[in-house]
C-alpha positions as MATLAB code, in Angstrom:
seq = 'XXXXXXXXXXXXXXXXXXXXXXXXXXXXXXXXXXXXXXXXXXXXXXXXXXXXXXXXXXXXXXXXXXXXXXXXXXXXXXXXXXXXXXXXXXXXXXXXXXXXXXXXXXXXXXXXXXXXXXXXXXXXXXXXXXXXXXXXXXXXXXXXXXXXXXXXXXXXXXXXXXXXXXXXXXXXXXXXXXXXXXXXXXXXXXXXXXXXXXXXXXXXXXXXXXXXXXXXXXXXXXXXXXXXXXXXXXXXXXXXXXXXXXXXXXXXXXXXXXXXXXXXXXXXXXXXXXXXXXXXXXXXXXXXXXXXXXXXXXXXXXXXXXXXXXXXXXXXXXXXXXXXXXXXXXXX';
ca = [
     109.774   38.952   73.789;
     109.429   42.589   74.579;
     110.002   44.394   78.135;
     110.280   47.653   79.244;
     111.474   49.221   82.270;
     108.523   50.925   84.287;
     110.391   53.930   85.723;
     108.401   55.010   88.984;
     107.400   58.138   89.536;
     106.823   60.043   93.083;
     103.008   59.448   93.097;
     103.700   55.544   92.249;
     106.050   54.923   95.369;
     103.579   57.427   96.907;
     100.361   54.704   96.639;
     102.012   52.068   98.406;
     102.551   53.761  101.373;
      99.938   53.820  104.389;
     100.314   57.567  105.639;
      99.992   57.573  109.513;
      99.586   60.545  111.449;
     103.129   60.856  114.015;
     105.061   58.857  112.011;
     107.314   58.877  108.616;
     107.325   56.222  106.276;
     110.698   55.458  104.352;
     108.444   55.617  101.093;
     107.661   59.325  102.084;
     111.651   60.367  101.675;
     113.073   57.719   99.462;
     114.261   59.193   96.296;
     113.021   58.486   92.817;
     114.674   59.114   89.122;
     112.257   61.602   87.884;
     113.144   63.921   90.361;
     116.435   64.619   88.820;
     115.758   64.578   85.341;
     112.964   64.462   82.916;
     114.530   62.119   80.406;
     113.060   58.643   79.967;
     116.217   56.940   79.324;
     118.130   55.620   82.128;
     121.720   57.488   82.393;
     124.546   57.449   85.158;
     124.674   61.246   84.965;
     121.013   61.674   85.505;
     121.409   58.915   88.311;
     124.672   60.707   89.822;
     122.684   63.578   90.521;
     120.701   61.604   93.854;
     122.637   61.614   96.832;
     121.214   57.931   97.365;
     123.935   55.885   97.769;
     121.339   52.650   96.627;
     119.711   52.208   93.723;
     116.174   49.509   94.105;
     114.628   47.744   91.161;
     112.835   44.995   90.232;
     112.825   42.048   87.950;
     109.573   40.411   88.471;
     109.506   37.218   86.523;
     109.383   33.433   87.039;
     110.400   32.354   83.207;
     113.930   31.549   85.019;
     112.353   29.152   87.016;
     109.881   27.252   85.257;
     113.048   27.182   82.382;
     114.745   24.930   85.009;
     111.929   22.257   85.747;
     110.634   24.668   88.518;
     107.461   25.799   89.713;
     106.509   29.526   88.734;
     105.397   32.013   91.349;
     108.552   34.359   91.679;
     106.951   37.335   89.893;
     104.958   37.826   92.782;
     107.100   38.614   95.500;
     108.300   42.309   93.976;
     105.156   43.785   94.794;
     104.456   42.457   98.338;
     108.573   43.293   99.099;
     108.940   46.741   97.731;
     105.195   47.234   99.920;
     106.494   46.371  103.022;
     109.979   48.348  102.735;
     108.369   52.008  102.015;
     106.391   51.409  104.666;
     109.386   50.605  106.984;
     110.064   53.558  109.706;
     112.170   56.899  108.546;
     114.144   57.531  111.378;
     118.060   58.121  112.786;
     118.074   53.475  111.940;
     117.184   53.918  108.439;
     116.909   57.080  105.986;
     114.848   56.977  103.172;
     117.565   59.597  101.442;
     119.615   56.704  101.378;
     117.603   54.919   98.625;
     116.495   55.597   94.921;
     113.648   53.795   94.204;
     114.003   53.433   90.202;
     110.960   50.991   88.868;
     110.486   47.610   87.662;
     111.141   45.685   84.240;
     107.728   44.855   82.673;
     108.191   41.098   81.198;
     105.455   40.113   79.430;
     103.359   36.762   81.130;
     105.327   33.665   79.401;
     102.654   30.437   79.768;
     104.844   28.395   77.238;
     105.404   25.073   78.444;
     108.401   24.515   76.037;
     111.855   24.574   78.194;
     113.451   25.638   75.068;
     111.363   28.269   73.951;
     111.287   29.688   78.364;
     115.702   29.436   77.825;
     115.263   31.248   75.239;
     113.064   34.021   77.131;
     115.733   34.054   80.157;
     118.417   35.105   77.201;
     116.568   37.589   76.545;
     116.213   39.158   79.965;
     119.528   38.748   80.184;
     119.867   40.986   77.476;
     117.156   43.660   78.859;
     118.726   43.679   82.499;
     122.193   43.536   82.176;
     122.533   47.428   80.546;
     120.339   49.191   83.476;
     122.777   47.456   85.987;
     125.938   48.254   84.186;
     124.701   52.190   84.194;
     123.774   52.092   87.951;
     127.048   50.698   88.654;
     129.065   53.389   86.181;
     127.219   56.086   88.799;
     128.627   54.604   91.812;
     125.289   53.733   92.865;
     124.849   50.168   94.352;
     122.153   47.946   92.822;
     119.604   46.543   95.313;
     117.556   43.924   92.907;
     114.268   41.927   94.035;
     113.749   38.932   91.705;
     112.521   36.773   89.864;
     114.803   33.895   89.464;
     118.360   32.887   90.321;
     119.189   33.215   86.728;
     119.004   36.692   87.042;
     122.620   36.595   88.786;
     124.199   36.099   85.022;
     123.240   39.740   83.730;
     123.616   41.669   87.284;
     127.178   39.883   87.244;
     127.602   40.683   84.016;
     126.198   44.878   84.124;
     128.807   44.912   87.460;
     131.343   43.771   85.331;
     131.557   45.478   82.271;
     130.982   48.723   84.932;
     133.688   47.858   86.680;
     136.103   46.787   83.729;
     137.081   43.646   85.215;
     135.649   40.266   86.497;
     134.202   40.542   89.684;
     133.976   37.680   92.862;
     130.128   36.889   94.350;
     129.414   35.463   97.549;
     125.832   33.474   97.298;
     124.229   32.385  100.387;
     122.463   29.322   98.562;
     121.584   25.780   99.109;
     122.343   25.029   95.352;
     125.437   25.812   93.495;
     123.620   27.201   90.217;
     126.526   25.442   88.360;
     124.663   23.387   85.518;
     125.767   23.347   82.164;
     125.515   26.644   80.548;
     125.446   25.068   77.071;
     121.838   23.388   77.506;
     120.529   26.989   77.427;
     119.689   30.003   80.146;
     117.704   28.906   83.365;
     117.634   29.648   86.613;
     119.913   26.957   87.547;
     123.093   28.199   85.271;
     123.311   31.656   86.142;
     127.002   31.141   87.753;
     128.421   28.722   85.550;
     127.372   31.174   82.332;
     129.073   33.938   84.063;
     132.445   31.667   84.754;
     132.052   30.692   81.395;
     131.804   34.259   79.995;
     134.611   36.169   81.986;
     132.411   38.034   84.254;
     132.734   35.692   87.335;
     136.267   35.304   89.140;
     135.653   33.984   93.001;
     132.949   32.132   93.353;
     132.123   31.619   97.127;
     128.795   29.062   98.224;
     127.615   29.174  101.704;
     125.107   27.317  103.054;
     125.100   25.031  100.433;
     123.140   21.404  100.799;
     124.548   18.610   99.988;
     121.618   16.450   99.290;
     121.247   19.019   96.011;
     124.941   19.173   94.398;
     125.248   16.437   91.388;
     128.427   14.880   90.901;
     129.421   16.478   88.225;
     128.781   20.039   89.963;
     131.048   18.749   92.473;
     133.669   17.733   89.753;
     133.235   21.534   88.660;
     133.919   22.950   92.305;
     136.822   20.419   92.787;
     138.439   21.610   89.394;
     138.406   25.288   90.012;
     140.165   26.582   92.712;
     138.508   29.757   92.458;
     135.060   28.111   93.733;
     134.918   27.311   97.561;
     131.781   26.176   98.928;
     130.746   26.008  102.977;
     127.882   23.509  103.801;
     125.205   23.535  105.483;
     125.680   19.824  106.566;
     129.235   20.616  108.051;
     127.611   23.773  110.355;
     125.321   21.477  111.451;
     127.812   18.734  112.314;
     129.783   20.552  114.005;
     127.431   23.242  115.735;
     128.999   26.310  114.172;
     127.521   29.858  114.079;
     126.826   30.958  110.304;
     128.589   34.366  111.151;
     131.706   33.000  112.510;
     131.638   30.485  109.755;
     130.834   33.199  107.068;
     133.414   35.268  108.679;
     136.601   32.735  108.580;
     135.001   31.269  105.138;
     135.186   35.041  103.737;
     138.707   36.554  105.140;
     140.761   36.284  102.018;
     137.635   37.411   99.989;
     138.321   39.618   96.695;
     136.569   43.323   95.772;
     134.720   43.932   94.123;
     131.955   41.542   95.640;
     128.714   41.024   95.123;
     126.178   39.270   97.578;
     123.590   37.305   96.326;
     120.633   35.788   98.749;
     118.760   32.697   97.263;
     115.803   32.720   99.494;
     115.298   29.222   99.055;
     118.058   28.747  101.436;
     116.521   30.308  104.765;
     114.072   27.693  106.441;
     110.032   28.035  105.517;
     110.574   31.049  103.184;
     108.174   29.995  100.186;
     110.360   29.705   96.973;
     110.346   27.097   94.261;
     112.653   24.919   96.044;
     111.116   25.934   99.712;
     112.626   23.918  102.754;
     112.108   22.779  106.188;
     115.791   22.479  106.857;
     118.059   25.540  106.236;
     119.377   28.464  107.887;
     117.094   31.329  109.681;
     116.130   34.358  108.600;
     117.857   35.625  111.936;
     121.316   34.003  110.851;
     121.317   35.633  107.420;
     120.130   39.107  109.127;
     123.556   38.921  111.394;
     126.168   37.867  108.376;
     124.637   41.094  106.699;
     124.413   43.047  108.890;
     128.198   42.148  110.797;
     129.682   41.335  107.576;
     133.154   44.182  107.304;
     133.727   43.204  103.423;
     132.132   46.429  101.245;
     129.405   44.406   98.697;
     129.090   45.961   94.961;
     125.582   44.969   94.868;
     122.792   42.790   96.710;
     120.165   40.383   94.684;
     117.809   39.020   96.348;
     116.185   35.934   94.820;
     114.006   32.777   94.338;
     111.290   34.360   97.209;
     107.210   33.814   96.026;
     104.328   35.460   97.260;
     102.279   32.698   95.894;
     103.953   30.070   93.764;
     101.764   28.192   90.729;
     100.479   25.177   92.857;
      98.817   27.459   95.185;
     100.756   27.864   98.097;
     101.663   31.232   99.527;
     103.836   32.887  102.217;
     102.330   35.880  103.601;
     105.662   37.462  105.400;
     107.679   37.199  101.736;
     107.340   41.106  101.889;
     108.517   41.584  105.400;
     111.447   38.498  105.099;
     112.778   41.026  101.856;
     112.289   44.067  103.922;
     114.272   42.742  106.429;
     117.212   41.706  104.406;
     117.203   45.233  102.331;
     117.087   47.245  105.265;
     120.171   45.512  107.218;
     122.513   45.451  103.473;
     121.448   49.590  103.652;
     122.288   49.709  107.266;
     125.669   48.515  107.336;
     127.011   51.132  105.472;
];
């Protein structure tokens, strides 16, 4: 398979913004990588050069997915998201200085049917993603990534890493663990494991997890490795706890670096491949980013469709993104 990264220019961030009269767009101040340099290849010096302390890309692909019995559809909430974010408000809230907007990988449209041939696809983005991360990190910058599947946690994990020279610890707001066997080949459903597995991963922290979705022998994993704690979403609802005082008492001994990664199939009537009726808000997730104190290495956001395969669609993906990018860039 063969990909390339779609660096954006100014005039491509430009198009997606409605100009209005009175007001400032964040797409009209963001910054973009051919402003600093002229080169084509991506380099942490060229990168260091933009006082943006955020770097936002894309991986718009649903091979991930469909490689784990799923239905397709997440390629199309990159477009809709990155839409509604440049045309967010610039003001004294939210600067668009604060954010390099660098492009997109192009992955080719995968129609196999074959699970084998589709892991072996994912293994392959794996191998296209993980380098642009790893230089992103190496300037400093912090990755913002808009998915595409969950198993694109293995190569931003892994890019963080190898950055960082030294495992690093996740937090995943997620109703599924993502802990299957990394042997039966890359999906979207193995992304953590392979990471564990591979010396990237050290603390592995689960909240919101369901329990009507963890497998016994995910739970055998969790039980055998004390360095992966999981809060559930059946035990907040038991006994009527707030997610951010959970998330807060669930994350006190928490190890940097940390990354924070947002499966959207986890917040209530967000469309994803594994959508739900019963999960947490979008308004309860806001607040744990937003009030969070812990300092996050990078944010993926995950799992979220536009319109999925069967035909459904969700025409506030865009905004629900938006709103979760916009908080992780306000906290600073």
């Amino acid at each position: 398979m063969m990909a390339n990264f779609n660096v954006f220019s100014q005039s491509d961030i430009l198009s997606m913004v409605n100009l209005r009269d009175g007001e400032t767009k964040l797409g009209e101040k963001v910054t973009y990588y051919n402003q600093f340099t002229a080169e084509e290849t991506i380099t942490a010096e060229s990168l260091q050069q933009s006082a943006a302390k955020f770097v936002l890309l894309g991986i718009p692909e649903d091979i991930g997915v469909r490689a784990n019995y799923g239905v397709g559809g997440t390629h199309t909430a990159w477009k809709p998201a990155l839409k509604a974010l440049l045309n967010l408000q610039q003001n004294h809230f939210l600067k668009g200085a604060d954010l390099l907007v660098l492009g997109a990988f192009e992955i080719p449209e995968n129609n196999a049917t074959d699970v084998a041939e589709l892991r072996k696809a994912v293994a392959e983005i794996d191998e296209l993603v993980y380098p642009i991360i790893q230089t992103i990190v190496t300037a400093g910058k912090i990755p913002v990534v808009i998915g595409g599947g969950h198993n694109n946690c293995y190569p931003i994990i892994k890019g963080a890493a190898l950055a960082l020279k030294g495992k690093i610890n996740v937090l995943n707001i997620d109703a599924h663990t993502d802990l299957r066997n990394p042997e039966e080949g890359r999906h979207s459903g193995n992304g953590f494991s392979t990471a564990i597995r591979d010396g990237f991963l050290d603390e592995y922290q689960i909240l919101g997890l369901q329990q009507n979705y963890v497998s016994e022998a995910q739970l055998n994993v969790i039980s055998k490795n004390s360095a992966i704690k999981a809060l559930y979403f059946d035990d907040l609802l038991k006994a009527d706890k707030d997610l951010y005082t959970a998330a807060k008492t669930f994350l006190k001994d928490a190890k940097n670096p940390l990354g924070l990664e947002i499966d959207l199939d986890s917040i209530s009537h967000t469309l994803s491949s594994a959508a739900t009726p019963s999960g947490l808000t979008l308004n309860e997730v806001r607040k744990v980013i937003l009030s969070t104190k812990q300092p996050f290495s990078y944010l993926h956001l995950c799992e979220g469709a536009y319109e999925l395969n069967d035909g459904r669609q969700d025409e506030t993906i865009g905004k629900t993104i938006a709103y979760l990018v916009c908080d992780f860039m306000k906290r600073r």
